[in-house]
Backbone atoms as SQL, in Angstrom:
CREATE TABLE atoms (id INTEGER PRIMARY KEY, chain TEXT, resi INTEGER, resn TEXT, atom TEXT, x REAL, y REAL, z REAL);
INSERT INTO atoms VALUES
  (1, 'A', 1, 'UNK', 'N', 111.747, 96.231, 85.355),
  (2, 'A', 1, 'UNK', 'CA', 111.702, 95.120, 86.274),
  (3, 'A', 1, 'UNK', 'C', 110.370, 95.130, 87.016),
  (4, 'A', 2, 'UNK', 'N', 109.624, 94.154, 87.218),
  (5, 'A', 2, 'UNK', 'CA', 108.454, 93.801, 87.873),
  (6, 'A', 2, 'UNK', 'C', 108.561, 93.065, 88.991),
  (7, 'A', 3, 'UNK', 'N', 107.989, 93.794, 90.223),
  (8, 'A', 3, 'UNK', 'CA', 108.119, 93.069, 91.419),
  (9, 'A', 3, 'UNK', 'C', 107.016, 92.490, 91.702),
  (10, 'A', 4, 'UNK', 'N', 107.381, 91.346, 92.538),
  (11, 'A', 4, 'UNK', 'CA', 105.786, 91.030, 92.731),
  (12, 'A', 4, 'UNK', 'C', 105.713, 91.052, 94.575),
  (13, 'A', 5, 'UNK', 'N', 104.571, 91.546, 94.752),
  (14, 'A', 5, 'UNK', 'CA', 104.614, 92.087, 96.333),
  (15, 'A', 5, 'UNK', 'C', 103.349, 90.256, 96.567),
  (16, 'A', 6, 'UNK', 'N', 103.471, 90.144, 97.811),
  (17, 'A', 6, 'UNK', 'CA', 102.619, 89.494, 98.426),
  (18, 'A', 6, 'UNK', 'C', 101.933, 90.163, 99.525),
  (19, 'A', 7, 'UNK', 'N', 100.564, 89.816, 99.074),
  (20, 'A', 7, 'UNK', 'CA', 99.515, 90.721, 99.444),
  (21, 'A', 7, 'UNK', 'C', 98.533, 89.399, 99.825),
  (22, 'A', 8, 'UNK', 'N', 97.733, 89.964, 100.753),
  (23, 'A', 8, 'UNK', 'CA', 96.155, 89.413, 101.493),
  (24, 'A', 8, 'UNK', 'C', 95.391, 90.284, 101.653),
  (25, 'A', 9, 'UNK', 'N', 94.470, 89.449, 101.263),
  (26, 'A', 9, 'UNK', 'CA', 92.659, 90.888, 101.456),
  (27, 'A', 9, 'UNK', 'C', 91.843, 90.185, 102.715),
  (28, 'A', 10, 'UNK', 'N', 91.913, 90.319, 103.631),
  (29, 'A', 10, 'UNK', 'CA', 91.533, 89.748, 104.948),
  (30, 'A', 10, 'UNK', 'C', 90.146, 90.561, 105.467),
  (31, 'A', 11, 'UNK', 'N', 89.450, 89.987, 106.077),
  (32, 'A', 11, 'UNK', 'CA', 88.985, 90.822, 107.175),
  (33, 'A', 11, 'UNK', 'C', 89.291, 90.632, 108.485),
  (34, 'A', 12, 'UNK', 'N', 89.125, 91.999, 108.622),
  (35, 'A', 12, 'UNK', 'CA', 89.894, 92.929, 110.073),
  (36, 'A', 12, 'UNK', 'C', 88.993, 93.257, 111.014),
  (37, 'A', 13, 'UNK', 'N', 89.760, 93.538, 112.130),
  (38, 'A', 13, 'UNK', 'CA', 88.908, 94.229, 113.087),
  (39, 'A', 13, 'UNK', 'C', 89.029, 95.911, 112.845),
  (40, 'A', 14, 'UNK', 'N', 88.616, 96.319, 113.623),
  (41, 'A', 14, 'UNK', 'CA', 88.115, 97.843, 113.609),
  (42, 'A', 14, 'UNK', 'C', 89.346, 98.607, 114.160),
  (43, 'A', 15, 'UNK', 'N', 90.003, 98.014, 115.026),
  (44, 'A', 15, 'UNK', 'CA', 91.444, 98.658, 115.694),
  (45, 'A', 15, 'UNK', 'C', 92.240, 98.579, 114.834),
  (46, 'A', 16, 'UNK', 'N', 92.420, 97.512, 113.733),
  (47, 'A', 16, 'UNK', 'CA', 93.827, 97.025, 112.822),
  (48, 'A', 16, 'UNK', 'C', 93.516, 98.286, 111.720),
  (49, 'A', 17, 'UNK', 'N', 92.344, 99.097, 111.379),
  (50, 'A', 17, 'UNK', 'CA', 92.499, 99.838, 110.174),
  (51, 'A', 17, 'UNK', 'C', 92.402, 100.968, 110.782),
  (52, 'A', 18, 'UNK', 'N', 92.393, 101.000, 112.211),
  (53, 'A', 18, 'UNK', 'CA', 92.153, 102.992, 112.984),
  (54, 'A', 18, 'UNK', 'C', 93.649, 103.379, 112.397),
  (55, 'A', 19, 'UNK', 'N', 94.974, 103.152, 112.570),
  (56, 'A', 19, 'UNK', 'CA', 96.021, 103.607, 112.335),
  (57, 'A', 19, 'UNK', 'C', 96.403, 104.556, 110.752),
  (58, 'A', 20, 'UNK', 'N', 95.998, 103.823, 109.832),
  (59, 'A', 20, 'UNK', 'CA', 95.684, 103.599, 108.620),
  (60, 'A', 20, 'UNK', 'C', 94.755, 104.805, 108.396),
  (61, 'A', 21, 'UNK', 'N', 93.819, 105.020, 109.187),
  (62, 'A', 21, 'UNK', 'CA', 92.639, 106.373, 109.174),
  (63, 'A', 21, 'UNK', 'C', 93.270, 107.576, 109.221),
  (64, 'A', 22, 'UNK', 'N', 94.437, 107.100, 110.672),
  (65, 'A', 22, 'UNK', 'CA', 94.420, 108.648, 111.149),
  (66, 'A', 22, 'UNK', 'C', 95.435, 109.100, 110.129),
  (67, 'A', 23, 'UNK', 'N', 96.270, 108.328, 109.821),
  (68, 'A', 23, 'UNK', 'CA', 97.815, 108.787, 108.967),
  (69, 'A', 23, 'UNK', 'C', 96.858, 109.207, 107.984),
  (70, 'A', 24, 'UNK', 'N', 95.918, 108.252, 107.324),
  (71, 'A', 24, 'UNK', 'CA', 95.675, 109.184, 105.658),
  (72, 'A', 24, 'UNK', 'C', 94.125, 109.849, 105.732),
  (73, 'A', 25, 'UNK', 'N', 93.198, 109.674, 106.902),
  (74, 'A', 25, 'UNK', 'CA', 92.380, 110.462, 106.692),
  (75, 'A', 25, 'UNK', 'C', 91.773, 111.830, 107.582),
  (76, 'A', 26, 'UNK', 'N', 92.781, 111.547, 108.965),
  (77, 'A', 26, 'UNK', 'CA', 92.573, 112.431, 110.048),
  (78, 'A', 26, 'UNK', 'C', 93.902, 113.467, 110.221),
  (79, 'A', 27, 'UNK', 'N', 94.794, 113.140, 109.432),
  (80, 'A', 27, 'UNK', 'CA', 96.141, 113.526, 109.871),
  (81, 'A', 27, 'UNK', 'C', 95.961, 114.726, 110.794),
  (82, 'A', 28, 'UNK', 'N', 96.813, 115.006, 112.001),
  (83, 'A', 28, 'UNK', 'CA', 96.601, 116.341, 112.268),
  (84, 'A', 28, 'UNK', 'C', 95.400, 116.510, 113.968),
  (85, 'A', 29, 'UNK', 'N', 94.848, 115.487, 113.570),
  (86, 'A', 29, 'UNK', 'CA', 93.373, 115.308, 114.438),
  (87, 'A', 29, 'UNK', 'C', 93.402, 113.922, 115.516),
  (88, 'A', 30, 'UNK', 'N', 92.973, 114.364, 116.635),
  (89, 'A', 30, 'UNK', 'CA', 93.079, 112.636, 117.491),
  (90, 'A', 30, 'UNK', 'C', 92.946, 111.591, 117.656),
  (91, 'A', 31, 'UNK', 'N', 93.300, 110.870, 118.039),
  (92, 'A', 31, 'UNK', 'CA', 93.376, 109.343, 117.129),
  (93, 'A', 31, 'UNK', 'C', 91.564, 109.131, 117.473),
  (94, 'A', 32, 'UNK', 'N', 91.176, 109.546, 118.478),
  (95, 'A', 32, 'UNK', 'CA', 89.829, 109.182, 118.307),
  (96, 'A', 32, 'UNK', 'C', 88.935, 109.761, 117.978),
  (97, 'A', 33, 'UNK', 'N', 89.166, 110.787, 116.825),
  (98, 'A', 33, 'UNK', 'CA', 88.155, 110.778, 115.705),
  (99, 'A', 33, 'UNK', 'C', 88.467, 109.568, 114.633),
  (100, 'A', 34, 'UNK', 'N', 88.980, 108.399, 114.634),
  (101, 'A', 34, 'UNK', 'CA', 88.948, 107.213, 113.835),
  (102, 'A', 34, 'UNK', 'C', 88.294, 105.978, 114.018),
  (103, 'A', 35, 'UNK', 'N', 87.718, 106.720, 114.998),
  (104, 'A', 35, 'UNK', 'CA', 86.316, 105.602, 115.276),
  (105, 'A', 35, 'UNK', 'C', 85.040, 106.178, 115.251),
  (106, 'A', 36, 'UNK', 'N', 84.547, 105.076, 113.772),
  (107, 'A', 36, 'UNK', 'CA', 83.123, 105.670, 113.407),
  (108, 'A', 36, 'UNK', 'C', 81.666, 104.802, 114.125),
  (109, 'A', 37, 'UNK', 'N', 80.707, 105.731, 114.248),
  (110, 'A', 37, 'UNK', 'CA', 79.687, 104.903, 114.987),
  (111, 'A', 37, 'UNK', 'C', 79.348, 103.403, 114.575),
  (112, 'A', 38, 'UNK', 'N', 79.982, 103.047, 113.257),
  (113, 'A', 38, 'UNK', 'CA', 79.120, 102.078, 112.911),
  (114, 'A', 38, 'UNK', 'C', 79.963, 100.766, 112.882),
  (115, 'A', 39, 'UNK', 'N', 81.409, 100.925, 113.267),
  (116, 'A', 39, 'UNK', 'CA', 82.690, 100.421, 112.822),
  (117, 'A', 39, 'UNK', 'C', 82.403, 99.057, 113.850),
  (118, 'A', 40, 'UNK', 'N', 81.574, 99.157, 115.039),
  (119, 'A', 40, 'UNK', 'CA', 81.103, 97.795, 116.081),
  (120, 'A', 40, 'UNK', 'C', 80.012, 97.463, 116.186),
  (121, 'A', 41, 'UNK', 'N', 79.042, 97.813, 115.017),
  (122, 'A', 41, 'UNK', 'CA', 77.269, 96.978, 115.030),
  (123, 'A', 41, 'UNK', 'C', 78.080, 95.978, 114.482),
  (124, 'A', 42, 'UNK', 'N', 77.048, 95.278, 114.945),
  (125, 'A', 42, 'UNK', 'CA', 76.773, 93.584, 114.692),
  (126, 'A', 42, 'UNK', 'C', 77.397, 93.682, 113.050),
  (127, 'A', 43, 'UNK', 'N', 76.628, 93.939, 111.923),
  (128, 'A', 43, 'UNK', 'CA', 76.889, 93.560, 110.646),
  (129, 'A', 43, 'UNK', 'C', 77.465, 94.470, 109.391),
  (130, 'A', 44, 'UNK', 'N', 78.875, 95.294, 110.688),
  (131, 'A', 44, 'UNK', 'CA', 79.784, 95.899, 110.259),
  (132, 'A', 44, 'UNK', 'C', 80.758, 94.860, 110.110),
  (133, 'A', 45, 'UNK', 'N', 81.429, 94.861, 108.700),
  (134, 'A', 45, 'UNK', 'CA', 82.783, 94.327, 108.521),
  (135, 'A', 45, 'UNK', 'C', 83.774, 94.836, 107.695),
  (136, 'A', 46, 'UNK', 'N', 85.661, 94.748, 108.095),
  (137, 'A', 46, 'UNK', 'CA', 86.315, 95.538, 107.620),
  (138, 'A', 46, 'UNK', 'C', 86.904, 94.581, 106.903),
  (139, 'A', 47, 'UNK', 'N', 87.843, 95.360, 105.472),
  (140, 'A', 47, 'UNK', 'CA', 88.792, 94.437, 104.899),
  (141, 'A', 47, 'UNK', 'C', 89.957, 95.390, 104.467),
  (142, 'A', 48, 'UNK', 'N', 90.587, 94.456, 104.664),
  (143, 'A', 48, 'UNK', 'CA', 92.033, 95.101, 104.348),
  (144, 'A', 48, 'UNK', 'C', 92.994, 94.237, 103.474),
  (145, 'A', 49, 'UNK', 'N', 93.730, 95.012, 102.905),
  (146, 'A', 49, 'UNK', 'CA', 94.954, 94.545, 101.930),
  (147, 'A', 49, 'UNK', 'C', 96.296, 94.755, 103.185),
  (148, 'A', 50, 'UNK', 'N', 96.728, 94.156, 103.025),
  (149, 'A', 50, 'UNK', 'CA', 97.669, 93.742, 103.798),
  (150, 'A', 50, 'UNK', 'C', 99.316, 93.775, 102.875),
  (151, 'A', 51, 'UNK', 'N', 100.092, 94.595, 103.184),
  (152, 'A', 51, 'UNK', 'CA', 101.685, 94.103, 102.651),
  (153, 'A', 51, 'UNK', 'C', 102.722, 93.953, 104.137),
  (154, 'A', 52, 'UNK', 'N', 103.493, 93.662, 103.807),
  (155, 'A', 52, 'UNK', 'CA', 104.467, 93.472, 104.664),
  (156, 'A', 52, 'UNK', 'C', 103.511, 93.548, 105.969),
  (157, 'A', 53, 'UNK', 'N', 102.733, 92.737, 106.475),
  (158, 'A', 53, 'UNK', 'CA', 101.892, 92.541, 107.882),
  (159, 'A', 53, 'UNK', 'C', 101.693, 94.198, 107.897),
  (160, 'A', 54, 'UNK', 'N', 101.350, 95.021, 107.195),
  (161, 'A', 54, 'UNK', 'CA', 100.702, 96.439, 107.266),
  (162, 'A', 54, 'UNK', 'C', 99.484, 96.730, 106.194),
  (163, 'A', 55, 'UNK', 'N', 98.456, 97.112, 107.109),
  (164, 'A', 55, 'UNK', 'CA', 97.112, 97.115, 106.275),
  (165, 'A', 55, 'UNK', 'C', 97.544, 98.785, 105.288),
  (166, 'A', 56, 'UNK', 'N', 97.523, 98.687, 104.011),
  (167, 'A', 56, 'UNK', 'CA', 97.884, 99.314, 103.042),
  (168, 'A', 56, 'UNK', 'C', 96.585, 100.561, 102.415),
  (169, 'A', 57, 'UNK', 'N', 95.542, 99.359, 102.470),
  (170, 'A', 57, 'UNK', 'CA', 94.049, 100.194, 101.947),
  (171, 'A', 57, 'UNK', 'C', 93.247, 99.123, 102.701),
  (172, 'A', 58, 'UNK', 'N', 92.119, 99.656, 102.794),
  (173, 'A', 58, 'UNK', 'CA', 91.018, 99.142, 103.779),
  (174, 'A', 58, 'UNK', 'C', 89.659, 99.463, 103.116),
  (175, 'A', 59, 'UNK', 'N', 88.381, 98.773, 103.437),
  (176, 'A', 59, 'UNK', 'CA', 87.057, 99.130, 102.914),
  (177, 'A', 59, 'UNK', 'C', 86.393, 98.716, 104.208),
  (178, 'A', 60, 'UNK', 'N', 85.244, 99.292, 104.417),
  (179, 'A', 60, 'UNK', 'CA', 84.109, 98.765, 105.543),
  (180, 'A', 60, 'UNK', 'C', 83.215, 99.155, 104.850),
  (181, 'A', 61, 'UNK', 'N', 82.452, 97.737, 105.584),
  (182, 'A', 61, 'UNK', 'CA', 80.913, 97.860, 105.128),
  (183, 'A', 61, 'UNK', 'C', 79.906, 97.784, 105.685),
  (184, 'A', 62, 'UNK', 'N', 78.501, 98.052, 105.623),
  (185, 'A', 62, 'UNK', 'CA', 77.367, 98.122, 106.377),
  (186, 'A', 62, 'UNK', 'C', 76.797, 97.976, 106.081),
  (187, 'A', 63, 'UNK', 'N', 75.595, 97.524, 106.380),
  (188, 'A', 63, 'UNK', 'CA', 73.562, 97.675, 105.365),
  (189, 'A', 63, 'UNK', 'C', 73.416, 99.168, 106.607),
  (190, 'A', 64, 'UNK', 'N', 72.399, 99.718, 105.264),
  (191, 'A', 64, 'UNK', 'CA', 71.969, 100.581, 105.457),
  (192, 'A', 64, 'UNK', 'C', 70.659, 101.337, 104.732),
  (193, 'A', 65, 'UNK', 'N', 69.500, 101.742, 105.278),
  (194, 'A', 65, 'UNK', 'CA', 68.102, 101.674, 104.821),
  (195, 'A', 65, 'UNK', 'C', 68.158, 102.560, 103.786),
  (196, 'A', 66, 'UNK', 'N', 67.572, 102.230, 102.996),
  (197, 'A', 66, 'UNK', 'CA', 67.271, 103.037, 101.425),
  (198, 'A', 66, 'UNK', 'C', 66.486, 103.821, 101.286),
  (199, 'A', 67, 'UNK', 'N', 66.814, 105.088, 100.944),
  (200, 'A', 67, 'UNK', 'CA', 66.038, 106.054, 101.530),
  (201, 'A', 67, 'UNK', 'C', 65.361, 106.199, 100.153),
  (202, 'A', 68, 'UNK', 'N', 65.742, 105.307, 98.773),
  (203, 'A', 68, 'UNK', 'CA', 64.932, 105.618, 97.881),
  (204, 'A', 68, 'UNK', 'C', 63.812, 104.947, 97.546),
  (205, 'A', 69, 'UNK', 'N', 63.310, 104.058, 98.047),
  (206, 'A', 69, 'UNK', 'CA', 61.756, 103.577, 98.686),
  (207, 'A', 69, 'UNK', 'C', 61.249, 103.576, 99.607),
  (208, 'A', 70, 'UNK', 'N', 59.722, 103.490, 99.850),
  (209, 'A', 70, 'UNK', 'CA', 59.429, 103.085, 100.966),
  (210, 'A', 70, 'UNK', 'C', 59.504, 102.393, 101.776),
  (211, 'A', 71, 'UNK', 'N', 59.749, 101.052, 101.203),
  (212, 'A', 71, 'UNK', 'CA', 60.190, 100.220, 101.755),
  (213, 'A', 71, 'UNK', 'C', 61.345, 99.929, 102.551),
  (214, 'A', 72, 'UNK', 'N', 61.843, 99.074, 103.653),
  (215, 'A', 72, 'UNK', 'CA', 62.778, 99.263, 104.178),
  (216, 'A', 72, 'UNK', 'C', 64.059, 98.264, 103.463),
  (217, 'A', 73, 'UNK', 'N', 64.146, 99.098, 102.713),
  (218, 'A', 73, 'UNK', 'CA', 65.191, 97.611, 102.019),
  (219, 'A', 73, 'UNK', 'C', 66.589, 98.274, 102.584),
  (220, 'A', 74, 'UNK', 'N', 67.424, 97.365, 102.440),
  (221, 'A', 74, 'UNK', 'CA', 69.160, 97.386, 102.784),
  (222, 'A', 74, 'UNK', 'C', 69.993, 96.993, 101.644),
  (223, 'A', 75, 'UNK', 'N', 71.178, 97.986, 101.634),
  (224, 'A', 75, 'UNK', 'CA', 72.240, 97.741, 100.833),
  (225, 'A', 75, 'UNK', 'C', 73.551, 98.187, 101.488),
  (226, 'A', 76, 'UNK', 'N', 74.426, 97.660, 100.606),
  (227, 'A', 76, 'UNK', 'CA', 75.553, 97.923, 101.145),
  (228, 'A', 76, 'UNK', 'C', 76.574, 98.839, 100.738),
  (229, 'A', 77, 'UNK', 'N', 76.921, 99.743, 101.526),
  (230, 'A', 77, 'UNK', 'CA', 77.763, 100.872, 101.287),
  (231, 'A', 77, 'UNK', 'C', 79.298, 100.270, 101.486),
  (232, 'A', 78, 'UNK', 'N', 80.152, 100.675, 100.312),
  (233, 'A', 78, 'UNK', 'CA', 81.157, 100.695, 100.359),
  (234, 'A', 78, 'UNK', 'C', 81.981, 101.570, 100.658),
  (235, 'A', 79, 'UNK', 'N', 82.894, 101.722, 101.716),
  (236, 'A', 79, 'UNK', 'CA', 83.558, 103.138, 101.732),
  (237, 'A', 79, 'UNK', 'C', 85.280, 102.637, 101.201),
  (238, 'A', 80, 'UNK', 'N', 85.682, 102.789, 100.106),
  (239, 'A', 80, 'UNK', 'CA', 86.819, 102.412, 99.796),
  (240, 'A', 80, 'UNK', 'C', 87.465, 103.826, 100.086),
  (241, 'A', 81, 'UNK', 'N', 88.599, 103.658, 100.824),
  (242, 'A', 81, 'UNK', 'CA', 89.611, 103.902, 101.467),
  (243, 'A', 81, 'UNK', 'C', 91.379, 103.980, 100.616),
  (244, 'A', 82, 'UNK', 'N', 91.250, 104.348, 99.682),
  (245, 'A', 82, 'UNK', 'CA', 92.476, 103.890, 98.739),
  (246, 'A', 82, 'UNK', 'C', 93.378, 104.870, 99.273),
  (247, 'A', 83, 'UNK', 'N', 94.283, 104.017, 100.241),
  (248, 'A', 83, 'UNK', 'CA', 95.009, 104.812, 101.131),
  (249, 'A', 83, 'UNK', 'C', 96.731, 105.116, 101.267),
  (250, 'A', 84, 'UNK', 'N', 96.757, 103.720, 100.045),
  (251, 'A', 84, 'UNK', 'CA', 98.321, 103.575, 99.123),
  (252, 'A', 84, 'UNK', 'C', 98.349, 103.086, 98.115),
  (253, 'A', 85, 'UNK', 'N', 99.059, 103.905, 97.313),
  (254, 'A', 85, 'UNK', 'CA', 99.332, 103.070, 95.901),
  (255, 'A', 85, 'UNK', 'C', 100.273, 102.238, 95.575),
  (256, 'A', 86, 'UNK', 'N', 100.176, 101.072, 94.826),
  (257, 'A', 86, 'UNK', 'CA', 101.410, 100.238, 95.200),
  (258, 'A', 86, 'UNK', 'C', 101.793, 100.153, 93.549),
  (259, 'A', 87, 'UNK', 'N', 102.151, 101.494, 93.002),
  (260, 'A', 87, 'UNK', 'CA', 102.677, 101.773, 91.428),
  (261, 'A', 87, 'UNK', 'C', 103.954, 100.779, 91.048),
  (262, 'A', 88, 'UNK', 'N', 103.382, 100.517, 89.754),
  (263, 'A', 88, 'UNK', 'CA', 104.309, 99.692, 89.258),
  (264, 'A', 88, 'UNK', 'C', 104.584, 98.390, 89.485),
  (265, 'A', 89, 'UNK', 'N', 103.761, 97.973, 90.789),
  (266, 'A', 89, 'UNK', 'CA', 104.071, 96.396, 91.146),
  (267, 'A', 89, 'UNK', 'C', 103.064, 95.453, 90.453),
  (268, 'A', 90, 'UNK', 'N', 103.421, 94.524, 90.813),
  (269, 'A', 90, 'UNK', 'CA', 102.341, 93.200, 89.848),
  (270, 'A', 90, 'UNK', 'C', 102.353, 92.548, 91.681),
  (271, 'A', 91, 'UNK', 'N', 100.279, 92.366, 91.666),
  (272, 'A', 91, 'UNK', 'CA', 100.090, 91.748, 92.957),
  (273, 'A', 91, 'UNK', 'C', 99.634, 90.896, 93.074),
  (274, 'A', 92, 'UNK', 'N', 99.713, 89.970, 93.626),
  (275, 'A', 92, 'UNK', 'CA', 99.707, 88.707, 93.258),
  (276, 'A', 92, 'UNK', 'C', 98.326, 88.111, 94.811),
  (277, 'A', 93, 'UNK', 'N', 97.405, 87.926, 94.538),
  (278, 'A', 93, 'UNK', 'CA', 96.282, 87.844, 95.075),
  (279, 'A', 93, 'UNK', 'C', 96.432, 86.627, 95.643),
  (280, 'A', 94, 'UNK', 'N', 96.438, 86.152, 97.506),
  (281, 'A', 94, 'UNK', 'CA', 96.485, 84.994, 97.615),
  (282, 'A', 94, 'UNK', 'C', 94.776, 84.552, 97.822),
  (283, 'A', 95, 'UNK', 'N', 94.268, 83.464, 98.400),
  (284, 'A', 95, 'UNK', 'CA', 93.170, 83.127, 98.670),
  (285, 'A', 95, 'UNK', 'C', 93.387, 82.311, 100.194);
């Protein structure tokens, strides 16, 4: 049997994915080591998958200077966060 979950890939603020940190990446540690320096510059943004109104997995992103030229160029770091697996379901992507 195939379920199909309803899911959204939104962007978030920085508070909606701290929870989400500490359970799967701080466990153990205070909630405020889940705030990273970069999580409130200007052209930080978060996204999240969303099930049942609960952010599931999350990514943030940033520019950040390239240290492999001289030049000052920017790219963007992805930090994917794969923080639940949702095995076996079929997900059905809204827009």
């Amino acid at each position: 049997m195939i379920t199909q979950l309803k899911v959204n890939i939104r962007k978030v603020d920085a508070e909606r994915i701290r929870p989400l940190r500490h359970s799967e990446l701080r466990k153990g540690q205070d909630f405020s080591t889940t705030s990273y320096l970069k999580d409130y510059e200007i052209n930080t943004f978060h996204m999240a998958c969303i099930v049942d109104d609960k952010p599931v997995t999350c990514a943030t992103f940033y520019p950040e200077k390239s240290t492999a030229t001289k030049r000052a160029l920017h790219h963007t770091i992805l930090q994917s966060l794969f923080l639940s697996s949702l095995n076996d379901s079929a997900i059905k992507f809204e827009a």
